[in-house]
Biopython code that builds the backbone (N, CA, C, O; Angstrom):
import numpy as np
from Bio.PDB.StructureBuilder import StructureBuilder

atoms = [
    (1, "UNK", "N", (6.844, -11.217, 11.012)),
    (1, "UNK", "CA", (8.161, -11.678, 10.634)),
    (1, "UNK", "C", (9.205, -10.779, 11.276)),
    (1, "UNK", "O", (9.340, -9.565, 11.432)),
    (2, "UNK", "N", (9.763, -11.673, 11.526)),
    (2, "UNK", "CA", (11.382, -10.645, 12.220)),
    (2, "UNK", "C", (12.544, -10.820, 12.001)),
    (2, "UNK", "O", (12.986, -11.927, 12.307)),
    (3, "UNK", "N", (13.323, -9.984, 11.499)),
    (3, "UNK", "CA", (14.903, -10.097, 10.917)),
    (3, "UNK", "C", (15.777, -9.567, 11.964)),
    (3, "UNK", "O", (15.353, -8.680, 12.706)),
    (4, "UNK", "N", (16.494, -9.849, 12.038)),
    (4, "UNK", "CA", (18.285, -9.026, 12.383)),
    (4, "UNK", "C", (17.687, -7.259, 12.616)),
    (4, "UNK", "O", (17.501, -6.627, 13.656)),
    (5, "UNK", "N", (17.519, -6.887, 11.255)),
    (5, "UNK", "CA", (17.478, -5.745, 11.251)),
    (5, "UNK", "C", (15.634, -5.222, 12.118)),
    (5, "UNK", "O", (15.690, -4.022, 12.384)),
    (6, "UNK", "N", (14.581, -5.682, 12.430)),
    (6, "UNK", "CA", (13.707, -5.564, 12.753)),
    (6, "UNK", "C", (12.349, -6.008, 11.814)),
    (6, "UNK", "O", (12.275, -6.433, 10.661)),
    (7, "UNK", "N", (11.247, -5.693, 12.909)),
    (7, "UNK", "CA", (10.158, -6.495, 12.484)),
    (7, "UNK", "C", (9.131, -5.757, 10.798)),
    (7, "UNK", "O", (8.752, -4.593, 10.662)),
    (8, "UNK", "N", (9.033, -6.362, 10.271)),
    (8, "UNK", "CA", (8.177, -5.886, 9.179)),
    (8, "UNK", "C", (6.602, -5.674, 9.576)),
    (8, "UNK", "O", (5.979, -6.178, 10.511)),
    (9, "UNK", "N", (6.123, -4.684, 8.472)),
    (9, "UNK", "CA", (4.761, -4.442, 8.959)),
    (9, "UNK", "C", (4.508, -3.657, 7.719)),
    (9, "UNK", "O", (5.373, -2.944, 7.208)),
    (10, "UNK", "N", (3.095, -3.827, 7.162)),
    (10, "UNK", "CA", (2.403, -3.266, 5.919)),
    (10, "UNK", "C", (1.690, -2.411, 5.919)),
    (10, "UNK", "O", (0.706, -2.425, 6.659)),
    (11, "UNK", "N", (1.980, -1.297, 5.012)),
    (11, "UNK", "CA", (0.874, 0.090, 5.255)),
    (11, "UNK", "C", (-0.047, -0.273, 3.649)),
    (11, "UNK", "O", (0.327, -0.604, 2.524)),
    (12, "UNK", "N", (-1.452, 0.008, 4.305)),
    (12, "UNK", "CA", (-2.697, 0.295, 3.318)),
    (12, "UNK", "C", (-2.607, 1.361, 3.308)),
    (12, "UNK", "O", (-2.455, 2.085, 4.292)),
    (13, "UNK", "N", (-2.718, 1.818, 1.690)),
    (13, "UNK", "CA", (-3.585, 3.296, 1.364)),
    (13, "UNK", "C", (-4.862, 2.918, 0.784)),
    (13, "UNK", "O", (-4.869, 2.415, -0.340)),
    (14, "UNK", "N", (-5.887, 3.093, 1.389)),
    (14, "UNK", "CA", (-7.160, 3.185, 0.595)),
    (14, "UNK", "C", (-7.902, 4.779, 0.260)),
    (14, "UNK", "O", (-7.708, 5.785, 0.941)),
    (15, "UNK", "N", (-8.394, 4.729, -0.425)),
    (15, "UNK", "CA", (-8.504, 6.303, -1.421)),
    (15, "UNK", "C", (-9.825, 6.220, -2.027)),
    (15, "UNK", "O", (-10.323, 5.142, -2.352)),
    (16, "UNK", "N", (-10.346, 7.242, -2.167)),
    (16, "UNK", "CA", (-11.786, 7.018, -2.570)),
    (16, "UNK", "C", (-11.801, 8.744, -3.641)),
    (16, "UNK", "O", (-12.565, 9.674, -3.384)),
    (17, "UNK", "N", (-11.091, 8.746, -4.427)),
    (17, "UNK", "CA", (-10.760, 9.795, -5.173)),
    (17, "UNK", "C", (-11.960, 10.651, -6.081)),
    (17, "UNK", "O", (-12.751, 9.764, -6.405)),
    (18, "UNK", "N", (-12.315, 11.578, -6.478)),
    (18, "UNK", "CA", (-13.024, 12.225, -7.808)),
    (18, "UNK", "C", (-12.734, 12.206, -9.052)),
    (18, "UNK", "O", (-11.807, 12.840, -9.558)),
    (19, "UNK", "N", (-13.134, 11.829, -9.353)),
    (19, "UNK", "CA", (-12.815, 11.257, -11.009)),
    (19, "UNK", "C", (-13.610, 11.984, -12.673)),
    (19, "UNK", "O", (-13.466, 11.581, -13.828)),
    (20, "UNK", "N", (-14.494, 13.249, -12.090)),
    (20, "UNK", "CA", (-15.202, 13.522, -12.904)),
    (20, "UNK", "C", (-14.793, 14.457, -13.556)),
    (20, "UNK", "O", (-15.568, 14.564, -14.507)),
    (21, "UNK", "N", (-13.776, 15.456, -13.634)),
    (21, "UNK", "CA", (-13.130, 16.254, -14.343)),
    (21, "UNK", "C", (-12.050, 15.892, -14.735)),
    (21, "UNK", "O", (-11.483, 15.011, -14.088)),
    (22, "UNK", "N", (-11.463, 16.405, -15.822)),
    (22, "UNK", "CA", (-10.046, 16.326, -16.151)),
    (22, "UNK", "C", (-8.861, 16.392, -15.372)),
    (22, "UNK", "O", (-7.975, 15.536, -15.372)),
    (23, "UNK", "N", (-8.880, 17.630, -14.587)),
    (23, "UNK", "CA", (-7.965, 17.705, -13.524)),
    (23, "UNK", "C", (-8.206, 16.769, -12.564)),
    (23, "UNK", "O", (-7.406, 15.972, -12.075)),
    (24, "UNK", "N", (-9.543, 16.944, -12.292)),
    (24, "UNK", "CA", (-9.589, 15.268, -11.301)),
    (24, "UNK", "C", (-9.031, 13.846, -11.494)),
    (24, "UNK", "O", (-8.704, 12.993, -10.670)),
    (25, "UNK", "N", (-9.022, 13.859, -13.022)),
    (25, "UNK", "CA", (-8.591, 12.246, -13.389)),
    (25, "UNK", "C", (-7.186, 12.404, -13.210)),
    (25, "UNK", "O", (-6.805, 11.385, -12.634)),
    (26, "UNK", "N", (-6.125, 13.248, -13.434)),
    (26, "UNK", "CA", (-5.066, 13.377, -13.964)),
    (26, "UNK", "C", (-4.589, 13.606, -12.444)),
    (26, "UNK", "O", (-3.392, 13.351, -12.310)),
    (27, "UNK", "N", (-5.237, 14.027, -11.259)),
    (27, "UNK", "CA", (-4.847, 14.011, -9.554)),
    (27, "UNK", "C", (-4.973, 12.662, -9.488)),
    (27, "UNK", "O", (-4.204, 11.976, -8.815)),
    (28, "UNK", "N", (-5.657, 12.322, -9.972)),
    (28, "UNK", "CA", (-6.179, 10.542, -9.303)),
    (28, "UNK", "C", (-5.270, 9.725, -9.638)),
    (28, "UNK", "O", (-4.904, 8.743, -8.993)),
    (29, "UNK", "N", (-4.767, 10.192, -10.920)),
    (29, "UNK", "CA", (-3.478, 8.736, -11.758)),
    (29, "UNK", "C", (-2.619, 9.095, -11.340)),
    (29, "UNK", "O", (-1.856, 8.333, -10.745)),
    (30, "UNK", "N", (-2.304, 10.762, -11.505)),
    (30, "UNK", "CA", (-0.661, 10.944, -10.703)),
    (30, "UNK", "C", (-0.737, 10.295, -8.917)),
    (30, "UNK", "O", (0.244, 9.772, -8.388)),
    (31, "UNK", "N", (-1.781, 10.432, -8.368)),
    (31, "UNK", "CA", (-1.485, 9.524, -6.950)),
    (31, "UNK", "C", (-1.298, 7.972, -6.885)),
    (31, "UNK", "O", (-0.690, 7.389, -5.988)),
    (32, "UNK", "N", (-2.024, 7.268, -8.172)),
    (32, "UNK", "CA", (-1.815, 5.397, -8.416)),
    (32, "UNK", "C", (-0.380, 5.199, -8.873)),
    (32, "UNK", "O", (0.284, 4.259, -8.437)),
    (33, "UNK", "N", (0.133, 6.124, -9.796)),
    (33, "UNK", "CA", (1.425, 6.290, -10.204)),
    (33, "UNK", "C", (2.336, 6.594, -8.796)),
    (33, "UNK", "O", (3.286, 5.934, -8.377)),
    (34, "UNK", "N", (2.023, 7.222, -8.496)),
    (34, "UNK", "CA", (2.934, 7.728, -7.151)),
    (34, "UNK", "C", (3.275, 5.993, -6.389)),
    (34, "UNK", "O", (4.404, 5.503, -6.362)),
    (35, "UNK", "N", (2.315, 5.465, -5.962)),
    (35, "UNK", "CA", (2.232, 4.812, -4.910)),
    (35, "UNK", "C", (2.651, 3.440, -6.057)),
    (35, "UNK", "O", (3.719, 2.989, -5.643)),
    (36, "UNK", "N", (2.423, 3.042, -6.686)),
    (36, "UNK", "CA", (3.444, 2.092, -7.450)),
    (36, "UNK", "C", (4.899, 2.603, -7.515)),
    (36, "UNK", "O", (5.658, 2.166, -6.650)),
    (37, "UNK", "N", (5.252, 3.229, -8.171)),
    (37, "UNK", "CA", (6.932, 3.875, -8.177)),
    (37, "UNK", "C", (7.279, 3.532, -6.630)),
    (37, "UNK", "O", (8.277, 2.850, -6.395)),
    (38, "UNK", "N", (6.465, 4.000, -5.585)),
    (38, "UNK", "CA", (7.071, 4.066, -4.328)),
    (38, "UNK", "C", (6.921, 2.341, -3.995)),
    (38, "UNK", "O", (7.427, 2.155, -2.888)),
    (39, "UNK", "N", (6.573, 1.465, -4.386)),
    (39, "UNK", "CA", (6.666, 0.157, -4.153)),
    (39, "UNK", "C", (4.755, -0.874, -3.742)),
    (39, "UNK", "O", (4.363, -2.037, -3.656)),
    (40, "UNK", "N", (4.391, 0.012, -3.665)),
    (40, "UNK", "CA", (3.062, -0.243, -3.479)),
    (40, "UNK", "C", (2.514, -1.366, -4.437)),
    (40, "UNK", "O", (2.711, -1.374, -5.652)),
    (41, "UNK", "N", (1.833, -2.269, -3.771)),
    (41, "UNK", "CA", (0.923, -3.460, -4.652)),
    (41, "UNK", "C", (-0.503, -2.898, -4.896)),
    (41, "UNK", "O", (-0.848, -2.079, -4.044)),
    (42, "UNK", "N", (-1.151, -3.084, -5.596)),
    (42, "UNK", "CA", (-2.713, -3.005, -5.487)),
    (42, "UNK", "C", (-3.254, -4.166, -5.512)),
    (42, "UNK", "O", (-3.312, -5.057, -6.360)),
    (43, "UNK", "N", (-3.675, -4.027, -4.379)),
    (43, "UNK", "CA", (-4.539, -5.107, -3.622)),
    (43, "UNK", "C", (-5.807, -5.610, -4.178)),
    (43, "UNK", "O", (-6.168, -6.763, -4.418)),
    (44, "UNK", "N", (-6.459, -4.360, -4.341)),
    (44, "UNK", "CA", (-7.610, -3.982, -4.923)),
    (44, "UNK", "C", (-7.793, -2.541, -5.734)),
    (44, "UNK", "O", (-6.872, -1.724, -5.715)),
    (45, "UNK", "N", (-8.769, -2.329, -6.297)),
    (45, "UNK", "CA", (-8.949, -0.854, -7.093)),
    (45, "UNK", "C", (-8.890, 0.550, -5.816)),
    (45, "UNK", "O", (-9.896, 0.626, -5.110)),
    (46, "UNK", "N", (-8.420, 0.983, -5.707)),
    (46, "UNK", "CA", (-7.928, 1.655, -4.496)),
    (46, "UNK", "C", (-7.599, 1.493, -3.585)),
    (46, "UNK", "O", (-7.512, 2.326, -2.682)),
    (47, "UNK", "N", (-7.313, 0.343, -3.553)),
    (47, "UNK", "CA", (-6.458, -0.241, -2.410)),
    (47, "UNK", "C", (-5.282, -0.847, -2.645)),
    (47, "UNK", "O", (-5.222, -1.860, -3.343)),
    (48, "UNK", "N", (-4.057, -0.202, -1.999)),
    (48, "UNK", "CA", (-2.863, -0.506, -2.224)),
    (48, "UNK", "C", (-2.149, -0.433, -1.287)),
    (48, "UNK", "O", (-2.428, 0.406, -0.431)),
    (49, "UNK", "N", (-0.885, -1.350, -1.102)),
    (49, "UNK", "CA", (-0.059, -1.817, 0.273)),
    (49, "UNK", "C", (1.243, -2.398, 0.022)),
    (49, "UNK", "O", (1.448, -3.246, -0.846)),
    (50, "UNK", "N", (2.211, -1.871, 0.887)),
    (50, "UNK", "CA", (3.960, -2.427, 0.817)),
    (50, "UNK", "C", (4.079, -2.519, 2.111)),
    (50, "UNK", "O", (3.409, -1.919, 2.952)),
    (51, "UNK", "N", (5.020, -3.348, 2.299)),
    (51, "UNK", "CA", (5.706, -4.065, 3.164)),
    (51, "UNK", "C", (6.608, -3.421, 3.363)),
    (51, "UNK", "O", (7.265, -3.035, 2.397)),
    (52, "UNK", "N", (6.978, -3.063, 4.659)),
    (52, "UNK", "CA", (8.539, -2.417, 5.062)),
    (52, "UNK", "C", (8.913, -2.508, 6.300)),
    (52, "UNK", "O", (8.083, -2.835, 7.148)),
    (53, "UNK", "N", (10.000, -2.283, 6.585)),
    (53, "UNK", "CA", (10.495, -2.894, 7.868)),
    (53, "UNK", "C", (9.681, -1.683, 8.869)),
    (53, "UNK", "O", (9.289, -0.570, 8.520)),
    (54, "UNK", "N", (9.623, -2.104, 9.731)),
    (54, "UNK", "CA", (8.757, -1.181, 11.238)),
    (54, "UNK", "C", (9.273, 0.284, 11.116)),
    (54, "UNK", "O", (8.453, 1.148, 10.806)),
    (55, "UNK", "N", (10.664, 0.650, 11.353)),
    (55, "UNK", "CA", (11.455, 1.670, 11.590)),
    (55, "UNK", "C", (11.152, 2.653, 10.290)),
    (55, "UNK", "O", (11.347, 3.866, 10.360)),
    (56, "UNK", "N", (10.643, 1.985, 9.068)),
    (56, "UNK", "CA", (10.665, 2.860, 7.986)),
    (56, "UNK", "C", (9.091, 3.208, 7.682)),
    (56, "UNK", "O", (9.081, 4.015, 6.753)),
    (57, "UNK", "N", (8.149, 2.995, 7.987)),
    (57, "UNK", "CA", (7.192, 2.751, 8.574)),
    (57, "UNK", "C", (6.253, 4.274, 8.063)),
    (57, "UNK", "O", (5.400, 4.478, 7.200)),
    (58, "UNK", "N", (7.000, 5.226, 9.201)),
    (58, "UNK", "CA", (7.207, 6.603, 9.285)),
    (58, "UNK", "C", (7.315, 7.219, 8.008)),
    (58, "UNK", "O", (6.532, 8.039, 7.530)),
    (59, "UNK", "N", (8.278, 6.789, 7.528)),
    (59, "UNK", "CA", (8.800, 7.442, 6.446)),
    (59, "UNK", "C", (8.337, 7.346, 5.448)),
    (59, "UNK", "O", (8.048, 8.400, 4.882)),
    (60, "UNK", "N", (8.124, 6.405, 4.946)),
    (60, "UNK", "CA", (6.769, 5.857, 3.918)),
    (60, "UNK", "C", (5.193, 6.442, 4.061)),
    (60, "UNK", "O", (4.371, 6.503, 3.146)),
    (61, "UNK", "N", (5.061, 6.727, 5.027)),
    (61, "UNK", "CA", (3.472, 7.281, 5.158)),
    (61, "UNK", "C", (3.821, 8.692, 4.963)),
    (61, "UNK", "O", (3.236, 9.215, 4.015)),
    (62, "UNK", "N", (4.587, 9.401, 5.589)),
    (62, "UNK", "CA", (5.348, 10.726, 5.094)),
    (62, "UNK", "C", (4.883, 11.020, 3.352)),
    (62, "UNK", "O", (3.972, 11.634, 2.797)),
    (63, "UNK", "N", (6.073, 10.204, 2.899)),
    (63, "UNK", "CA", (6.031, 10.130, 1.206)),
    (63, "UNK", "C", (4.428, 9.953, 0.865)),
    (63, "UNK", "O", (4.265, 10.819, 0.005)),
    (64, "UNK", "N", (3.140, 9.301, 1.065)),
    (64, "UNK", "CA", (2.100, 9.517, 0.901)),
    (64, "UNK", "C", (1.483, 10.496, 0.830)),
    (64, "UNK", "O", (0.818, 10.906, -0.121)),
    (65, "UNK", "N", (1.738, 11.182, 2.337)),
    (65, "UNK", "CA", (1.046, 12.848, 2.864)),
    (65, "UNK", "C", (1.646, 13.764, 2.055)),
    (65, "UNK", "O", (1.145, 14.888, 2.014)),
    (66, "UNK", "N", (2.887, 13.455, 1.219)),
    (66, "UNK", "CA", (3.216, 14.553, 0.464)),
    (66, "UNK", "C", (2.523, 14.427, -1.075)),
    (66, "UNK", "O", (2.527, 15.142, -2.077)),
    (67, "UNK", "N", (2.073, 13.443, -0.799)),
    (67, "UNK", "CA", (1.280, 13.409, -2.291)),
    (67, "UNK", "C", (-0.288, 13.525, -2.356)),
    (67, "UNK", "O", (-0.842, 13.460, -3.454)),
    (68, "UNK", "N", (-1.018, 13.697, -1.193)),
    (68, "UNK", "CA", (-1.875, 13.654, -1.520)),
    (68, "UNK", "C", (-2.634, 14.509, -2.291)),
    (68, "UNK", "O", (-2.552, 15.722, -2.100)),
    (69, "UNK", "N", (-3.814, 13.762, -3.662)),
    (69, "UNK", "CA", (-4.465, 14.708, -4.378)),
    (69, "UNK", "C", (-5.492, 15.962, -3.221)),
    (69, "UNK", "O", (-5.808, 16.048, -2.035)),
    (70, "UNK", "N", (-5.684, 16.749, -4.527)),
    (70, "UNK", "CA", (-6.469, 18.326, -3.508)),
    (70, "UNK", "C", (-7.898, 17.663, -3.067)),
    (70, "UNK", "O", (-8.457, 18.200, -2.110)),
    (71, "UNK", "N", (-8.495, 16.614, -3.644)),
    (71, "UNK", "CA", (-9.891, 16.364, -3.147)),
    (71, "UNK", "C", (-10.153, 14.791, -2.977)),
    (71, "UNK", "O", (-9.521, 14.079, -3.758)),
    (72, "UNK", "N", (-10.720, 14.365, -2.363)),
    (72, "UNK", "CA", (-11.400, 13.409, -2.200)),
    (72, "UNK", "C", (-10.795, 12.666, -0.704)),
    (72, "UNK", "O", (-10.145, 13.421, 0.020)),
    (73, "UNK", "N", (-10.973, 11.361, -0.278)),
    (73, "UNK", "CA", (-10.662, 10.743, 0.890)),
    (73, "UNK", "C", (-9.550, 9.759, 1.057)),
    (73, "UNK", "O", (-9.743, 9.015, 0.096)),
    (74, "UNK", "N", (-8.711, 9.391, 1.566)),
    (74, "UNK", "CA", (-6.980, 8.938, 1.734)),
    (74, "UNK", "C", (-7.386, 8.346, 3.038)),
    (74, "UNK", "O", (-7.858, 9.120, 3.871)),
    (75, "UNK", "N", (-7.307, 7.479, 3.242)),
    (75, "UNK", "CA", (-6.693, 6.162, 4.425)),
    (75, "UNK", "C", (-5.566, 5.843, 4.664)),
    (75, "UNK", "O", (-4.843, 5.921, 3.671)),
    (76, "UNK", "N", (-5.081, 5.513, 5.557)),
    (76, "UNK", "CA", (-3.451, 5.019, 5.833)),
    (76, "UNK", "C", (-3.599, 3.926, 7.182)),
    (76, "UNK", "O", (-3.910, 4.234, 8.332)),
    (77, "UNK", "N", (-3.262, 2.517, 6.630)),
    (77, "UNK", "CA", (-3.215, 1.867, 7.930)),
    (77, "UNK", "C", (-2.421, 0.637, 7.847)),
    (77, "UNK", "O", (-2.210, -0.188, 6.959)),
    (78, "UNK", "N", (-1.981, 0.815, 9.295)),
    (78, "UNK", "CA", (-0.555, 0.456, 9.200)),
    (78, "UNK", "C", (-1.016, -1.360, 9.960)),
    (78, "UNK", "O", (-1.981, -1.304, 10.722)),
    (79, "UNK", "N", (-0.555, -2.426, 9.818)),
    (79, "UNK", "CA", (-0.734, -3.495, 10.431)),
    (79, "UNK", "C", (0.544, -4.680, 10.594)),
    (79, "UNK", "O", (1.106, -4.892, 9.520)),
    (80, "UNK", "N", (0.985, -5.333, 11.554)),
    (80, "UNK", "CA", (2.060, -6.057, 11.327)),
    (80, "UNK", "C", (2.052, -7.238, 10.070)),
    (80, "UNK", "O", (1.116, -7.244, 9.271)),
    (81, "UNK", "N", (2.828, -7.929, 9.998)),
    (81, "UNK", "CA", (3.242, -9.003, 8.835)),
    (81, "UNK", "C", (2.677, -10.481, 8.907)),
    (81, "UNK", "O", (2.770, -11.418, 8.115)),
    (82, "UNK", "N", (1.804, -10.306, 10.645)),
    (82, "UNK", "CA", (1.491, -11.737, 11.068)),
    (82, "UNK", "C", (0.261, -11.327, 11.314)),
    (82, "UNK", "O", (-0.452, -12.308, 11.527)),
    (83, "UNK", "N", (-0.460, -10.085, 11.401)),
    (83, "UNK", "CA", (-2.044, -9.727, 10.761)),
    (83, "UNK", "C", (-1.982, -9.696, 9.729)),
    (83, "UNK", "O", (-2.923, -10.365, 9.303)),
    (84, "UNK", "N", (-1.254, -9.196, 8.714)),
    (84, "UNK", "CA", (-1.041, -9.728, 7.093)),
    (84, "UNK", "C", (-1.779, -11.090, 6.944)),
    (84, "UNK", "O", (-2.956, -11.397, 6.753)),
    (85, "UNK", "N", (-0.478, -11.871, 7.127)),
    (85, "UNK", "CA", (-0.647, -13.266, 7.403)),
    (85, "UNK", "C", (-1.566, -13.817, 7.234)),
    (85, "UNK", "O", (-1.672, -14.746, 6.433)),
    (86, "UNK", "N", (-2.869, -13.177, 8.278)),
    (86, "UNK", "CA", (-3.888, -14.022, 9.090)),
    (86, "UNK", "C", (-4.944, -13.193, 7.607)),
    (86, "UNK", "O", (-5.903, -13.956, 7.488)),
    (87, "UNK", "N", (-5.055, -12.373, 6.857)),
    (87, "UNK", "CA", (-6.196, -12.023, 6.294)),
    (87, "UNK", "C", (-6.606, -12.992, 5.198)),
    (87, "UNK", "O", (-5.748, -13.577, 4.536)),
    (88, "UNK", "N", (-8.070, -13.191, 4.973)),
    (88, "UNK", "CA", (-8.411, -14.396, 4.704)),
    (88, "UNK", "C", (-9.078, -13.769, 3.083)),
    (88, "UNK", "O", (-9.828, -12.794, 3.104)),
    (89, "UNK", "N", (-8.818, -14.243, 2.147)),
    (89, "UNK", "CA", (-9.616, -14.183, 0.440)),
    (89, "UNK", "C", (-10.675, -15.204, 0.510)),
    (89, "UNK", "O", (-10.557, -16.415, 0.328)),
    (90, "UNK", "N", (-12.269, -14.178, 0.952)),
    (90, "UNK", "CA", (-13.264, -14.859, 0.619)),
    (90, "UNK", "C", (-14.175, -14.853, -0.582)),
    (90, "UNK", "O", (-15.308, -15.333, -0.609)),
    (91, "UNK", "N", (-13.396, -14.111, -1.808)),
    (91, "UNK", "CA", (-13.784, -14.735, -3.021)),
    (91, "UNK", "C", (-12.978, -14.254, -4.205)),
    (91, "UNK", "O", (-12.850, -13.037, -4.341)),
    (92, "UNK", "N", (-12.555, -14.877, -4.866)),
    (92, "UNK", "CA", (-11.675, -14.711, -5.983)),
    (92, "UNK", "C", (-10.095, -15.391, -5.258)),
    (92, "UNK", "O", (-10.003, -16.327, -4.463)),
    (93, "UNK", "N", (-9.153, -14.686, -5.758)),
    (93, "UNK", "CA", (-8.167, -15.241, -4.785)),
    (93, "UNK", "C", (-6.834, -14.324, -4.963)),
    (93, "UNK", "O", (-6.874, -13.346, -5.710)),
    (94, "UNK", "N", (-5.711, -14.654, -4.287)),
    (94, "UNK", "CA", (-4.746, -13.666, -3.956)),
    (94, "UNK", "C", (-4.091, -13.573, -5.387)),
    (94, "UNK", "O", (-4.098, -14.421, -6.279)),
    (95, "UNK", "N", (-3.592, -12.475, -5.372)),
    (95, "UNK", "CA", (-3.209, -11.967, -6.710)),
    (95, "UNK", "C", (-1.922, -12.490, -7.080)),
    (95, "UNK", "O", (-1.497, -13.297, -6.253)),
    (96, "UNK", "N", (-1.036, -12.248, -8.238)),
    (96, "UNK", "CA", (0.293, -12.980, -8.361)),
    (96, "UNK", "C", (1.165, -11.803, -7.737)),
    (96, "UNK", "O", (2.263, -12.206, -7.353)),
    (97, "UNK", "N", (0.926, -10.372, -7.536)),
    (97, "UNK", "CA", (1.275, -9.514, -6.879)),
    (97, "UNK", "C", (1.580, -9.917, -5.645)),
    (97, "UNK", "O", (2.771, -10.030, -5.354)),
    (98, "UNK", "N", (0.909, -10.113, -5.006)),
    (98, "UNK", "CA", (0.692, -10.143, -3.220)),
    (98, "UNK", "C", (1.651, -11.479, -3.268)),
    (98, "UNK", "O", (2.492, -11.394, -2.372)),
    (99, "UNK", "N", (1.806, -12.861, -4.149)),
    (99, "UNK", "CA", (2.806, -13.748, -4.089)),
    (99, "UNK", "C", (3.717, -13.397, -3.976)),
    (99, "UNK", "O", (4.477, -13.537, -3.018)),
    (100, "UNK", "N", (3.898, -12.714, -5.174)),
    (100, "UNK", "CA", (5.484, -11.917, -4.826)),
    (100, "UNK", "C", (6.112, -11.095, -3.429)),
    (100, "UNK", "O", (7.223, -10.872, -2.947)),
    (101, "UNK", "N", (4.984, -10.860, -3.173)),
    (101, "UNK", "CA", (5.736, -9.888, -2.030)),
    (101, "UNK", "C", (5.852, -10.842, -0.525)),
    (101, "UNK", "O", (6.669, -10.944, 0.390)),
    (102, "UNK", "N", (4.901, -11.274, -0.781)),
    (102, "UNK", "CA", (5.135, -12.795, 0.494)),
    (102, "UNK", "C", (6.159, -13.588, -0.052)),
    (102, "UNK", "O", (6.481, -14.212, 0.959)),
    (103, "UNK", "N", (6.924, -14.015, -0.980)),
    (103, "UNK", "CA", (8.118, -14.487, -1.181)),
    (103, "UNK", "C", (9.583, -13.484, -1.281)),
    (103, "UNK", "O", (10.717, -13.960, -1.342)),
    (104, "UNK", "N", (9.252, -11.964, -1.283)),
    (104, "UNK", "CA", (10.174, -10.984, -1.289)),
    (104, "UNK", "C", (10.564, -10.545, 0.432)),
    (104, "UNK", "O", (11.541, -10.100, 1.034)),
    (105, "UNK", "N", (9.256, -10.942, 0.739)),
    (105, "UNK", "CA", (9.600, -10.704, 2.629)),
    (105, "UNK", "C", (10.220, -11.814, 3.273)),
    (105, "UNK", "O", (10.762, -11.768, 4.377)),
    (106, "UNK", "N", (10.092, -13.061, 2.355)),
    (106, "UNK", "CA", (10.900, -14.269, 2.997)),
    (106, "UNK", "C", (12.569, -14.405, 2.649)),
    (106, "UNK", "O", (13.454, -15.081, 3.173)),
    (107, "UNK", "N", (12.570, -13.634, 1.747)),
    (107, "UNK", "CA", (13.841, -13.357, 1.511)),
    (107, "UNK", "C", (15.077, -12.280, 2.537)),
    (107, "UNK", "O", (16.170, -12.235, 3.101)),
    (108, "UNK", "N", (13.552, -11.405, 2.102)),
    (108, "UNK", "CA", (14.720, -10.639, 3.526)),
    (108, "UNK", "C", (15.214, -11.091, 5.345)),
    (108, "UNK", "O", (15.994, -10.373, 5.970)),
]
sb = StructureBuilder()
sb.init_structure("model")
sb.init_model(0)
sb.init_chain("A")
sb.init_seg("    ")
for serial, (resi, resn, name, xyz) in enumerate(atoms, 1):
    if name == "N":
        sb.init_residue(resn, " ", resi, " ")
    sb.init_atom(name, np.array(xyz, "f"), 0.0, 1.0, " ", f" {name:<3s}", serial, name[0])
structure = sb.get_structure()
């Protein structure tokens, strides 16, 4: 998709966190918390993704790296709005989340 202001494109965080201590649980929620506040959908159970214009892109993955918990594994990947588009739900189906945000990008 492309606006006036430039093209949109969606960053994944996928995370594969430790969960077996206390301090571990309480790194793990303060990072799901993080990445909702910052606009993030969950896609799936560690997998979460926002939409933002290209140019901000940067800046948003930034705000991630400053959060990441002390242990476990963090993904970041970035894809345009028309590979979005094209990804296919081969079982269950798209969430009322992910609606929203495909009608919030048509807006802009």
């Amino acid at each position: 998709m492309r606006t006036d202001e430039g093209r949109f494109v969606w960053i994944f965080v996928m995370f594969d966190l430790p969960v077996v201590t206390k301090t571990e649980r309480r790194a793990a929620t303060k990072f799901r918390e993080f990445l909702l506040d910052d606009g993030f959908l969950m896609i799936q159970f560690s997998i979460y993704a926002r939409a933002c214009q290209e140019e901000a892109a940067d800046k948003h993955i930034a705000r991630v790296t400053k959060q990441l918990p002390p242990a476990g594994s963090v993904r970041i990947l970035q894809i345009t709005d028309a590979q979005y588009a094209r990804m296919k739900v081969l079982i269950g189906r798209v969430t009322e989340n992910e609606k929203l945000a495909s009608k919030q990008l048509i807006l802009l």
